[in-house]
N, CA and C atoms as an extended XYZ file, in Angstrom:
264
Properties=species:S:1:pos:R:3:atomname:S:1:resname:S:1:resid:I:1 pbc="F F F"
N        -2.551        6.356      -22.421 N   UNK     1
C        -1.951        7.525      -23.033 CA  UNK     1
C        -0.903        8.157      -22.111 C   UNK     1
N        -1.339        8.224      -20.706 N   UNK     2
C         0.097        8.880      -19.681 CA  UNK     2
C         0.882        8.274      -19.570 C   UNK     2
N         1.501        7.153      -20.485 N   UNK     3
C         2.762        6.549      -20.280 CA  UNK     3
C         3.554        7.110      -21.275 C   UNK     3
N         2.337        7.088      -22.626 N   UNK     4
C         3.582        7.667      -23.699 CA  UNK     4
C         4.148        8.613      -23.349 C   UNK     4
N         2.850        9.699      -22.603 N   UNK     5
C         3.003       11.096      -22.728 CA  UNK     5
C         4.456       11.180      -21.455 C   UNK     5
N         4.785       10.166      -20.750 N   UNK     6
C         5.720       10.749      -19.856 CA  UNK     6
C         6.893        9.907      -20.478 C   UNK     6
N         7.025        8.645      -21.266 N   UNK     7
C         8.436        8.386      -22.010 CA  UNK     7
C         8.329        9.726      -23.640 C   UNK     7
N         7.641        9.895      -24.140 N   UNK     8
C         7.801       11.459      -25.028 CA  UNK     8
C         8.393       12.199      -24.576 C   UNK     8
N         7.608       12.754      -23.002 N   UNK     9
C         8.498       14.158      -21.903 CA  UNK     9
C         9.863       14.036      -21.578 C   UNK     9
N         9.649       12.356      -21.492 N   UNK    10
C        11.586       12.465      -20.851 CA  UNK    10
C        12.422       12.660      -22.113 C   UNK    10
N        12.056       11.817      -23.008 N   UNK    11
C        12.953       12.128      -24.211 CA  UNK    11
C        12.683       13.662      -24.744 C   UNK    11
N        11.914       14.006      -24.537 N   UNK    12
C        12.022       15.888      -25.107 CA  UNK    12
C        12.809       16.276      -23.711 C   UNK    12
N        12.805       16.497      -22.655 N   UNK    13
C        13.558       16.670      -21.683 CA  UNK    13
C        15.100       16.834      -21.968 C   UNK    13
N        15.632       14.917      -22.772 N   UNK    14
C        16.790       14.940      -22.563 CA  UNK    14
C        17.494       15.585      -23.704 C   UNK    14
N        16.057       16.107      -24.730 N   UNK    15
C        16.913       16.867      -26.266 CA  UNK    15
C        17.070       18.232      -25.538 C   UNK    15
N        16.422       18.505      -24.709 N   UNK    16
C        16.452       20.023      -24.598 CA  UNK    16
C        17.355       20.521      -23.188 C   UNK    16
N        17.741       19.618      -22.549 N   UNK    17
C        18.794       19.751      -21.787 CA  UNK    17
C        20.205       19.221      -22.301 C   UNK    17
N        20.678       19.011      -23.211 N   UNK    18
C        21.656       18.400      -24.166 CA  UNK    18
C        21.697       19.235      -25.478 C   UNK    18
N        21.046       20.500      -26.015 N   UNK    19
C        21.328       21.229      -27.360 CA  UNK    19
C        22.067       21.910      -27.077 C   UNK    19
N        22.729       22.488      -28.062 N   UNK    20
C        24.202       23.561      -27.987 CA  UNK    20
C        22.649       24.801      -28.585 C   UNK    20
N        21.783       24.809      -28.702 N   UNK    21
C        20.875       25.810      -29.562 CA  UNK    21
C        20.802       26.717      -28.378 C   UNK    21
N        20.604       28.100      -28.693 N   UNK    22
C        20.533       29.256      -28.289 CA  UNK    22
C        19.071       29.672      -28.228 C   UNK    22
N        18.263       29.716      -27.446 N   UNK    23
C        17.385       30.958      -27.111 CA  UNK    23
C        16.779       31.927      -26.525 C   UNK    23
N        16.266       32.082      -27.257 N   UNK    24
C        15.889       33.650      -26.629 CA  UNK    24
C        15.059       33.623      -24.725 C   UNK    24
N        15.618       34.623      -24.116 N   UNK    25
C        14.910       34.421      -23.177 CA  UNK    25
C        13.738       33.921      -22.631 C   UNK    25
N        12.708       34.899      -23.420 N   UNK    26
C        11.634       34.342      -23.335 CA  UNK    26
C        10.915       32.883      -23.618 C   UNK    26
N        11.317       32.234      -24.462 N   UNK    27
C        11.179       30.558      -24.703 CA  UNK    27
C        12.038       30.196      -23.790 C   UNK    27
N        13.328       30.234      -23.111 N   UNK    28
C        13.500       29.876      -22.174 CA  UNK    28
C        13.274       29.468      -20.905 C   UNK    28
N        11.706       30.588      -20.517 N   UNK    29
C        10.884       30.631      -19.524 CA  UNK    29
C        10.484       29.914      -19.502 C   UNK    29
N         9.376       29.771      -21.189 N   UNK    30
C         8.215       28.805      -21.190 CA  UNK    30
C         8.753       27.512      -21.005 C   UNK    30
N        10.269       27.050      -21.025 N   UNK    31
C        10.467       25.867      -20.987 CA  UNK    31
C        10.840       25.323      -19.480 C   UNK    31
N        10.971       26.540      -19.013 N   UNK    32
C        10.936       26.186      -17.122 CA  UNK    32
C         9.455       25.884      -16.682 C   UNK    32
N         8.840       26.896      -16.859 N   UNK    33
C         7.640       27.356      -16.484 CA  UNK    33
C         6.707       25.487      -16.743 C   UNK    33
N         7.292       25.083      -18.060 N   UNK    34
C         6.224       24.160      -18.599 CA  UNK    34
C         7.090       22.847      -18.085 C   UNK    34
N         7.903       22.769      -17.295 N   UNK    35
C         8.951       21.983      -17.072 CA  UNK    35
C         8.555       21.452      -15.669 C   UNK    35
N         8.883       22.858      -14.774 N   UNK    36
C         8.289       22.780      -13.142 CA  UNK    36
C         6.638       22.169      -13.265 C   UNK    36
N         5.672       22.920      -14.337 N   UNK    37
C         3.988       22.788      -13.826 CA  UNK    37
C         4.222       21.003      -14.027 C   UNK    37
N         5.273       20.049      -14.831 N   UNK    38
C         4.930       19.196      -15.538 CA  UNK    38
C         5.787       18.081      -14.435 C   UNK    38
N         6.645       18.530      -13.708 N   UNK    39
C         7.742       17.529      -12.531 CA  UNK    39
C         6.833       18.309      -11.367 C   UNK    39
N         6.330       19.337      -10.802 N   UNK    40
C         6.211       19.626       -9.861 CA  UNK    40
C         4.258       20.093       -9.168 C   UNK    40
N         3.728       20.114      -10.519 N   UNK    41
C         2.439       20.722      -10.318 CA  UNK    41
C         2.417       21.983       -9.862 C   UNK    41
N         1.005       22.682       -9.710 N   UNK    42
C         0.737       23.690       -9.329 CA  UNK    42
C         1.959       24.304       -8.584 C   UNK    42
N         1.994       25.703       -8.530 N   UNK    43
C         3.029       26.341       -8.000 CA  UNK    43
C         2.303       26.307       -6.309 C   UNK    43
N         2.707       26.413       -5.345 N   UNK    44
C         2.142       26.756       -3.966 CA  UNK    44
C         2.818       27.076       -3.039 C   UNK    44
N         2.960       28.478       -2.685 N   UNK    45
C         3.349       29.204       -1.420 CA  UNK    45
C         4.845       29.951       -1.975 C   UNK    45
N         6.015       29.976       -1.103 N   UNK    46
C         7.107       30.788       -1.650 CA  UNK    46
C         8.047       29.224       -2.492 C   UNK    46
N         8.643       30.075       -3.156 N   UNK    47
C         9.220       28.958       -4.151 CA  UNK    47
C        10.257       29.992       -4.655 C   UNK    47
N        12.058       29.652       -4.091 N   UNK    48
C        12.983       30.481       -4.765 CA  UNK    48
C        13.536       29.417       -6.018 C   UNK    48
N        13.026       29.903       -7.198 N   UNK    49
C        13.537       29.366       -8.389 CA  UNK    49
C        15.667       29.439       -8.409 C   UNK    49
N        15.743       28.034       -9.069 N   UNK    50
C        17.149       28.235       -8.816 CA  UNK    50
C        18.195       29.363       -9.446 C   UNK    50
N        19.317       29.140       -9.159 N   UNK    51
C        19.848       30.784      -10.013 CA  UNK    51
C        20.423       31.266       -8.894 C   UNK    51
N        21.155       32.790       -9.331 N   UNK    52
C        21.508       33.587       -8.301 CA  UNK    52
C        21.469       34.656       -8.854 C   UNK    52
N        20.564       35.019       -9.523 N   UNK    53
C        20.195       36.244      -10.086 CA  UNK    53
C        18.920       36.847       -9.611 C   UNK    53
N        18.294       37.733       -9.030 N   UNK    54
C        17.372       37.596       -8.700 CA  UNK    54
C        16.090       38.543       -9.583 C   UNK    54
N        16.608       38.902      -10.660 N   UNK    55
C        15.463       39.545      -11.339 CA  UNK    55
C        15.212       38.492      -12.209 C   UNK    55
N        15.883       37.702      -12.949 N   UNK    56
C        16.138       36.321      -13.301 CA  UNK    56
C        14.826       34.778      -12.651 C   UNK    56
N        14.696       34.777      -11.288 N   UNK    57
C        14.719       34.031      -10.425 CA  UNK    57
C        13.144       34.751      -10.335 C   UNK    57
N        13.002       36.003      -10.177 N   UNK    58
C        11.482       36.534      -10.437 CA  UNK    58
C        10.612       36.346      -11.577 C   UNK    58
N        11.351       36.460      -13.050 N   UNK    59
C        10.875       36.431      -14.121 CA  UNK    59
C        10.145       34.491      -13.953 C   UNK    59
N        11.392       33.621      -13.668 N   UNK    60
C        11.068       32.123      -14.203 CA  UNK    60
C         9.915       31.936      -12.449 C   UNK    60
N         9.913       32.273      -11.930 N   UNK    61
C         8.518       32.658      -10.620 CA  UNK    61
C         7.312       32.730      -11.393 C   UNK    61
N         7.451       33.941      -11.909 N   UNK    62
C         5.717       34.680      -13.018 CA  UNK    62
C         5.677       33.292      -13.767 C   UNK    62
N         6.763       32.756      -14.627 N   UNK    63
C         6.358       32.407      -15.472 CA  UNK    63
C         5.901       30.832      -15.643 C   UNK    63
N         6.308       30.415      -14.142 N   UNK    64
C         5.275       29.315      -13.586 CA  UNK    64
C         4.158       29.392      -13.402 C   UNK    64
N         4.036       31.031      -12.303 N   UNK    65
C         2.671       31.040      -11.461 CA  UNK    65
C         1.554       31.035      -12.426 C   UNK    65
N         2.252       32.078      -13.901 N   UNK    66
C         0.818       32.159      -14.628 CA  UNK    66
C         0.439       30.699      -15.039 C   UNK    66
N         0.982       29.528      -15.427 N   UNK    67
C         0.281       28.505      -15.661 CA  UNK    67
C        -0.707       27.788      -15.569 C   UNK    67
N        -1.207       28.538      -14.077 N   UNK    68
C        -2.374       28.442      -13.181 CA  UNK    68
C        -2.527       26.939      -12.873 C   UNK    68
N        -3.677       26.296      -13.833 N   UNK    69
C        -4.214       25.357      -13.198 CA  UNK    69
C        -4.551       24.015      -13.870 C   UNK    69
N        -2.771       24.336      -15.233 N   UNK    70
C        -2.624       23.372      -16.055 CA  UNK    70
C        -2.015       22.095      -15.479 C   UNK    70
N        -3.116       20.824      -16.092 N   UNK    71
C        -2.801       19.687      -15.258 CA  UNK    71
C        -0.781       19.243      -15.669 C   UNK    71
N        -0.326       18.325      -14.499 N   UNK    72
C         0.744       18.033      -15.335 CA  UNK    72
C         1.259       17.171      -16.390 C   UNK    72
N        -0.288       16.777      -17.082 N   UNK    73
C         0.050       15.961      -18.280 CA  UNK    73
C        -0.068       17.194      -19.251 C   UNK    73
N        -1.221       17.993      -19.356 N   UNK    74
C        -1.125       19.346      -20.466 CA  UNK    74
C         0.157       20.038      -20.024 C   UNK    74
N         1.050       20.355      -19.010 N   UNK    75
C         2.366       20.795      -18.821 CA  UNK    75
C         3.130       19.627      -20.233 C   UNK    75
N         3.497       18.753      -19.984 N   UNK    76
C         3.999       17.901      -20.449 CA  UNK    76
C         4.077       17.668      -21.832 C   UNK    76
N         2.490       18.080      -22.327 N   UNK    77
C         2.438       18.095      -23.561 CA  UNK    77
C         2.798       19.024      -24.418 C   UNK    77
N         2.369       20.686      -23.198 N   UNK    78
C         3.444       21.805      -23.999 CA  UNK    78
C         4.713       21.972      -24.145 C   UNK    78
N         5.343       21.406      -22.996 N   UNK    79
C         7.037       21.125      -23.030 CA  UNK    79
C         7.357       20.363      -24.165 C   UNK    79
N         6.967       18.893      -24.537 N   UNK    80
C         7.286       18.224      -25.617 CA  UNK    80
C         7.049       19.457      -27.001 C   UNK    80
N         5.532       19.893      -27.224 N   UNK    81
C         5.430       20.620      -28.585 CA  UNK    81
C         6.796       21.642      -28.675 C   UNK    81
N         6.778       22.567      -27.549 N   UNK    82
C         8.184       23.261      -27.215 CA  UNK    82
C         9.250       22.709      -27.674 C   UNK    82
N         9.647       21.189      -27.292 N   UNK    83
C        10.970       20.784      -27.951 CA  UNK    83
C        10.518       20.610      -29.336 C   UNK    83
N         9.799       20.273      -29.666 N   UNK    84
C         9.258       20.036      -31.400 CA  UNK    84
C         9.521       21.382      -32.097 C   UNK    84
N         8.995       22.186      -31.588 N   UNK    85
C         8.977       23.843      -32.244 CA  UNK    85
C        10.627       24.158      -32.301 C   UNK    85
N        11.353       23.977      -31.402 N   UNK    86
C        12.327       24.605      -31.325 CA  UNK    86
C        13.524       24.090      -31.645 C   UNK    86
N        13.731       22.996      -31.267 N   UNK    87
C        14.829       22.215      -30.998 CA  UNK    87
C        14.983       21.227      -31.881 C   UNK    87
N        13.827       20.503      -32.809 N   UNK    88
C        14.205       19.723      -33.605 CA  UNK    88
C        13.546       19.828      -34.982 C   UNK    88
């Protein structure tokens, strides 16, 4: 099953880094947030999210850390439903 689930991720990956679609901030987060837990695992120690905004750069921070202690295949699987919900 973790093979599909990571050729699925890349192809939701490459729809959702390639849409002209607009959203709203907040789904924006969840798609970092579920992006980093799913390429990077658990969040651990200081971590400056990219950007140069820094209230910006705090918000997509929270909105990793809360992910807690989702493995990075359940990351993976919410990112894909995410591109499903939104994007296609």
């Amino acid at each position: 099953m973790g093979i599909d689930i990571d050729k699925e991720f890349d192809r939701a990956y490459k729809v959702s880094s390639t849409t002209d679609i607009k959203l709203p901030p907040d789904i924006m987060l969840q798609f970092y947030a579920y992006y980093k837990q799913a390429t990077k695992g658990n969040h651990h120690g200081f971590h400056r999210p990219s950007g140069n905004v820094e209230l910006r750069n705090a918000f997509k921070l929270n909105a990793w850390i809360q992910l807690g202690n989702l493995t990075e295949e359940e990351a993976k699987i919410e990112y894909i439903k995410l591109v499903k919900q939104y994007l296609e």
